[in-house]
C-alpha positions in Angstrom: 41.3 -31.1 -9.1 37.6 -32.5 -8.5 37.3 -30.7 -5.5 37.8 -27.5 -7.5 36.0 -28.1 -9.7 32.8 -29.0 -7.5 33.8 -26.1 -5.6 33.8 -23.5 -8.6 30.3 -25.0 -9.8 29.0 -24.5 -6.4 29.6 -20.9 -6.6 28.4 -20.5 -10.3 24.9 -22.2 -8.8 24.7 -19.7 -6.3 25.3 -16.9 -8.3 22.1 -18.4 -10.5 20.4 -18.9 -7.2 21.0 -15.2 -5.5 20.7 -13.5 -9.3 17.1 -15.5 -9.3 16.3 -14.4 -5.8 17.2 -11.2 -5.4 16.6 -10.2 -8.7 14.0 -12.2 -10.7 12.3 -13.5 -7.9 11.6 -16.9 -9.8 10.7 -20.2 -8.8 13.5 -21.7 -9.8 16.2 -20.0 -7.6 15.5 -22.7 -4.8 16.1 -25.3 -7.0 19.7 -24.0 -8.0 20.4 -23.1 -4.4 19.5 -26.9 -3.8 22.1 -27.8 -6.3 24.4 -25.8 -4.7 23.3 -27.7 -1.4 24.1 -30.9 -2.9 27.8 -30.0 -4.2 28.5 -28.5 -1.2 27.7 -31.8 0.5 29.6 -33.8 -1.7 32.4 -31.7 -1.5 32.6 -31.3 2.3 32.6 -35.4 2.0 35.8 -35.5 0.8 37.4 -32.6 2.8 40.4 -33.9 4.0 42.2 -31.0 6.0 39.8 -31.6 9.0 40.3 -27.8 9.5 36.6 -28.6 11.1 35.1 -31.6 13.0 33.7 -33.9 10.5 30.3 -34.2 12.5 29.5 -30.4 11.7 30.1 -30.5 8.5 27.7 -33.6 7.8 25.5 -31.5 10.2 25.3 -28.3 8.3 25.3 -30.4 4.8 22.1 -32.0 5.9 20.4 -28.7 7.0 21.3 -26.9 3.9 19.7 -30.0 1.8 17.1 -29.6 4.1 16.0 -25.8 4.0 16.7 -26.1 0.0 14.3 -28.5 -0.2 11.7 -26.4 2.1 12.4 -23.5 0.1 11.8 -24.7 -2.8 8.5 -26.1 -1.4 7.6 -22.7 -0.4 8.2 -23.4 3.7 11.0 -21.7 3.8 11.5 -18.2 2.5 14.4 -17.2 0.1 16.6 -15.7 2.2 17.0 -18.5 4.9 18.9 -20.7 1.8 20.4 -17.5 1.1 21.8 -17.9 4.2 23.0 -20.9 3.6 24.5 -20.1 0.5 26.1 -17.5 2.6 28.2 -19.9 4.7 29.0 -22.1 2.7 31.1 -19.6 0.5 32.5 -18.6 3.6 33.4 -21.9 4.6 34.7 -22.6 0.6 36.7 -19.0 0.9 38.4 -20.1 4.1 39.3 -23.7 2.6 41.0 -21.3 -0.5 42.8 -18.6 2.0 45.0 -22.2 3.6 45.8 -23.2 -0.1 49.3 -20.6 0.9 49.0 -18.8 -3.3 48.7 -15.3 -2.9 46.2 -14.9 -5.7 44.3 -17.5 -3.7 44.5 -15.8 -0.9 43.0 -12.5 -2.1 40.1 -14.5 -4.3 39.5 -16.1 -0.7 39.2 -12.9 1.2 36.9 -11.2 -1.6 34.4 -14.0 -1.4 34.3 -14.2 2.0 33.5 -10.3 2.2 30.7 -11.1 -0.5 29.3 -13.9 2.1 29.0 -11.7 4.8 27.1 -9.0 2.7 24.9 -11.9 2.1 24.6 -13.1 5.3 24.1 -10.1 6.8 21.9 -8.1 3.8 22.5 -4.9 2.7 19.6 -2.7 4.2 16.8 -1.9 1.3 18.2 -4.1 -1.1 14.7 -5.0 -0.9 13.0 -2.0 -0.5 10.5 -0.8 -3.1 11.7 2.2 -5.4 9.7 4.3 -7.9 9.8 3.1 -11.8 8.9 4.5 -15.2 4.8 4.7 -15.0 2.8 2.8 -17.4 0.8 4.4 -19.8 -2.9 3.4 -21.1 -3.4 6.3 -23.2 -5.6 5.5 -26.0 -4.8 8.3 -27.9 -2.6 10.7 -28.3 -5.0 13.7 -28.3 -6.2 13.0 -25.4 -4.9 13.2 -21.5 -2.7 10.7 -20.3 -4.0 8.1 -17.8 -0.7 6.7 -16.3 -0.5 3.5 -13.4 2.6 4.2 -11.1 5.0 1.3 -11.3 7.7 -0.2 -8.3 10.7 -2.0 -7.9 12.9 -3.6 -5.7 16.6 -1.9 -5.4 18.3 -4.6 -6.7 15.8 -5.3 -10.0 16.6 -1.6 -10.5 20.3 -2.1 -10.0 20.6 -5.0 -11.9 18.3 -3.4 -14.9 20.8 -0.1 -14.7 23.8 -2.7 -15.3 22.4 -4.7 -17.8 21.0 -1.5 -19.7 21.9 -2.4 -23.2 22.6 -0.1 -26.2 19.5 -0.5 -28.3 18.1 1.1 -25.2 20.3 4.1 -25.3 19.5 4.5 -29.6 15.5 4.2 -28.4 15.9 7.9 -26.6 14.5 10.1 -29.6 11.7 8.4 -29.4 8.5 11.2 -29.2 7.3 11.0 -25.4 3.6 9.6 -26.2 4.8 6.3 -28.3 8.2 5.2 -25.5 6.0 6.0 -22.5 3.1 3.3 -23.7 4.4 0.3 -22.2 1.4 -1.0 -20.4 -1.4 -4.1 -21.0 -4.6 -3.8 -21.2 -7.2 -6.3 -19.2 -8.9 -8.8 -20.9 -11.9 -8.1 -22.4 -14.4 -10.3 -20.9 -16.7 -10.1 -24.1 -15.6 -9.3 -27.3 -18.9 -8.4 -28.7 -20.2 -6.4 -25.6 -20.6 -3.1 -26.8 -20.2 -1.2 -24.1 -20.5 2.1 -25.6 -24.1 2.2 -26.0 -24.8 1.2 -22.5 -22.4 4.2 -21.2 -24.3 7.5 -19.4 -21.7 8.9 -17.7 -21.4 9.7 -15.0 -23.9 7.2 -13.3 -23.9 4.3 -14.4 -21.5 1.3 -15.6 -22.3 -1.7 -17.2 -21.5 -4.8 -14.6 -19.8 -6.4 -17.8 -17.1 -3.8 -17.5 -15.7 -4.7 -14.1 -15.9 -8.8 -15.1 -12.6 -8.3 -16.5 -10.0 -10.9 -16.1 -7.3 -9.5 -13.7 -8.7 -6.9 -12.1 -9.7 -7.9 -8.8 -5.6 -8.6 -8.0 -4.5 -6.1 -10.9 -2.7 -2.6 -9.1 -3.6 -1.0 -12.5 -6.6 -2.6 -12.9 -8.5 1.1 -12.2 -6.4 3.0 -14.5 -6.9 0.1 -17.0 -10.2 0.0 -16.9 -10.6 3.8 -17.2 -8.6 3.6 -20.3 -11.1 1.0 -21.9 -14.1 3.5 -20.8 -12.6 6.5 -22.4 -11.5 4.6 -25.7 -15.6 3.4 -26.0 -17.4 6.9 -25.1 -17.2 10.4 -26.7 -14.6 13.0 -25.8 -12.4 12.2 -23.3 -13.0 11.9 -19.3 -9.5 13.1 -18.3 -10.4 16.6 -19.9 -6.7 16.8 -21.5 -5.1 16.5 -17.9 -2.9 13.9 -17.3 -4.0 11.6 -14.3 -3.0 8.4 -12.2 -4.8 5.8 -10.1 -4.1 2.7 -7.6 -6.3 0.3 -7.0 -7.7 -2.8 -7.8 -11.3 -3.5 -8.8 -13.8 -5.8 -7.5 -16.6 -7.3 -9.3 -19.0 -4.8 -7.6 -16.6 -2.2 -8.9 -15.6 -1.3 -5.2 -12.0 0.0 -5.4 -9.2 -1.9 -3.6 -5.9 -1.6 -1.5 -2.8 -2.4 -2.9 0.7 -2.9 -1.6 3.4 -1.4 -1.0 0.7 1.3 -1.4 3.4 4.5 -0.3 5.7 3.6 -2.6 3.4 3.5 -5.5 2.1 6.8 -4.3 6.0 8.0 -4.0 6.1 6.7 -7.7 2.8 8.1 -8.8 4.5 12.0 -7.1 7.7 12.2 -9.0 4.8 12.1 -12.1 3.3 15.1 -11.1 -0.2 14.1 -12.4 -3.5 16.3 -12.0 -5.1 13.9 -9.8 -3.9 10.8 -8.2 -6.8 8.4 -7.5 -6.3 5.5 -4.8 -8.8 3.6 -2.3 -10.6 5.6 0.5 -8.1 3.4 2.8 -5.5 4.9 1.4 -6.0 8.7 1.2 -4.4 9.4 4.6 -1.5 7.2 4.1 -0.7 9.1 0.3 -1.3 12.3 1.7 1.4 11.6 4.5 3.8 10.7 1.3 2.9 13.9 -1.1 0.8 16.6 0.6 1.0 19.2 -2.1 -0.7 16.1 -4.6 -4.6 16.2 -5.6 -4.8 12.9 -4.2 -8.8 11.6 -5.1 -10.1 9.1 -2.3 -12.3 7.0 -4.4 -14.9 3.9 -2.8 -16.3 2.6 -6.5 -15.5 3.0 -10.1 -18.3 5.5 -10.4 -16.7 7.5 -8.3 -13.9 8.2 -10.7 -16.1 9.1 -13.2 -18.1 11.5 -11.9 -15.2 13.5 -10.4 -13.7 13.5 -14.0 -16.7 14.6 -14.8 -16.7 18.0 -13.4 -14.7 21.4 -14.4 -10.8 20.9 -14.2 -10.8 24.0 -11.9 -13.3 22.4 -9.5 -11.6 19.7 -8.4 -10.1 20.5 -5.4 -13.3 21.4 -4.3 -15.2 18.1 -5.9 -12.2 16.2 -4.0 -13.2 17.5 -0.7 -16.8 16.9 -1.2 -16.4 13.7 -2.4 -14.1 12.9 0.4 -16.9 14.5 3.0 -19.6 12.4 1.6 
């Protein structure tokens, strides 16, 4: 009876451990893999079928406590316990296919499929996939400035399952308030005002790009474009709705993010005006979307004075700015 027990709580704390790691990708998966580690230890101590030499089990007990313990030290990566977790329900189904019930039998051979689809991963579970943008609109009236979003398949499997019906009641909605889902930066001043320093499209306070965030921030350039248009008059996007990638450094030089084509495949199911990314970047989106105005853009400044211009020149402003 103890042994099944031990043996059901080691697969409850690898379910925690695989739902945190695949899914959540949070710090604590390791440590519930390690306690998985440990009860299968204990457990394989007081196996007492010798189906296996005792020798390998110690063996494989002390390098699963091991890699645990490296994993969650950051050594190791996730999926090497994963692994690990792996074969031990494959060892734990095998012990449960001897036990001669033929309930047990088919419980045995449906964890033991699961193990080897965790052994052996499922190609692109990990693989990025477009998500809802965000949206840094500051008003209604004017154009949208949206930040394309990713995830991995299996957040956006496990987010489909666990869609709950407040959800479903939150569909009427109006378009312009269920579509403003993302944070601002930081302000790095409160009583900066920013506004009367603006005179577009030229020149940019240093102040703006000291903002908390956006040096690592993928949205940091749609971010910050959304705290320039809520301080000056009018509005830069010209009623057009328009995307960016990028971080921004403290020079206001634009930066590379990654998994850069999948944010640009996010940023293209959009269908924005302009898409705005790093010079680096420009051949790489237009490989992804070639029928997009993608913007290659060096500096915040940039931006600006391409918004700047006529909404029926920019295709030309884009390959100008592109040339120079």
């Amino acid at each position: 009876m103890m042994r099944m027990t031990g043996i059901a709580l080691y697969f409850i704390l690898s379910g925690i451990a695989l739902y945190g790691g695949f899914v959540l990708d949070a710090d604590w998966a390791p440590v519930a893999g390690g306690g998985a580690a440990m009860l299968f230890g204990a457990s394989a101590a007081t196996d007492r079928a010798r189906r296996v030499p005792p020798v390998v089990l110690r063996l494989f007990s002390i390098s699963f406590a091991a890699a645990a313990t490296l994993t969650v030290f950051k050594v190791f990566p996730m999926q090497v316990l994963i692994m690990f977790l792996a074969a031990g329900m494959a060892w734990f189904a095998y012990e449960l296919r001897g036990g001669g019930s033929r309930l047990r039998g088919r419980a045995a051979t449906a964890l033991f499929a699961a193990a080897c689809l965790l052994f052996l991963p499922v190609p692109g579970v990990h693989k990025p996939v477009p998500s809802a943008p965000s949206d840094y609109s500051t008003s209604v009236e004017a154009g949208r400035i949206l930040a394309p979003n990713v995830k991995s398949r299996a957040v956006a499997a496990a987010e489909w399952l666990a869609r709950s019906w407040t959800e479903a009641s939150a569909a009427g909605t109006a378009p312009e308030e269920a579509a403003r889902t993302g944070a601002p930066l930081a302000s790095p001043e409160a009583s900066e005002d920013f506004a009367a320093l603006y005179s577009l499209p030229f020149e940019v306070p240093p102040a703006l790009y000291r903002t908390e965030g956006a040096a690592t921030d993928p949205h940091a350039l749609m971010k910050l474009l959304a705290r320039w248009n809520d301080a000056v008059e009018g509005d830069v996007t010209q009623g057009q709705t328009v995307m960016g990638i990028g971080t921004v450094a403290a020079d206001g030089s634009i930066g590379m993010v990654e998994p850069f084509e999948a944010y640009v495949e996010a940023a293209s199911l959009a269908k924005p005006k302009a898409l705005f990314v790093p010079v680096d970047g420009y051949l790489r989106a237009r490989s992804v979307d070639k029928e997009l105005l993608v913007v290659p853009v060096a500096r915040f400044e940039e931006m600006l004075y391409f918004l700047n211009e006529p909404v029926m020149f920019w295709p030309l402003r884009n390959f100008g700015l592109f040339c120079h």
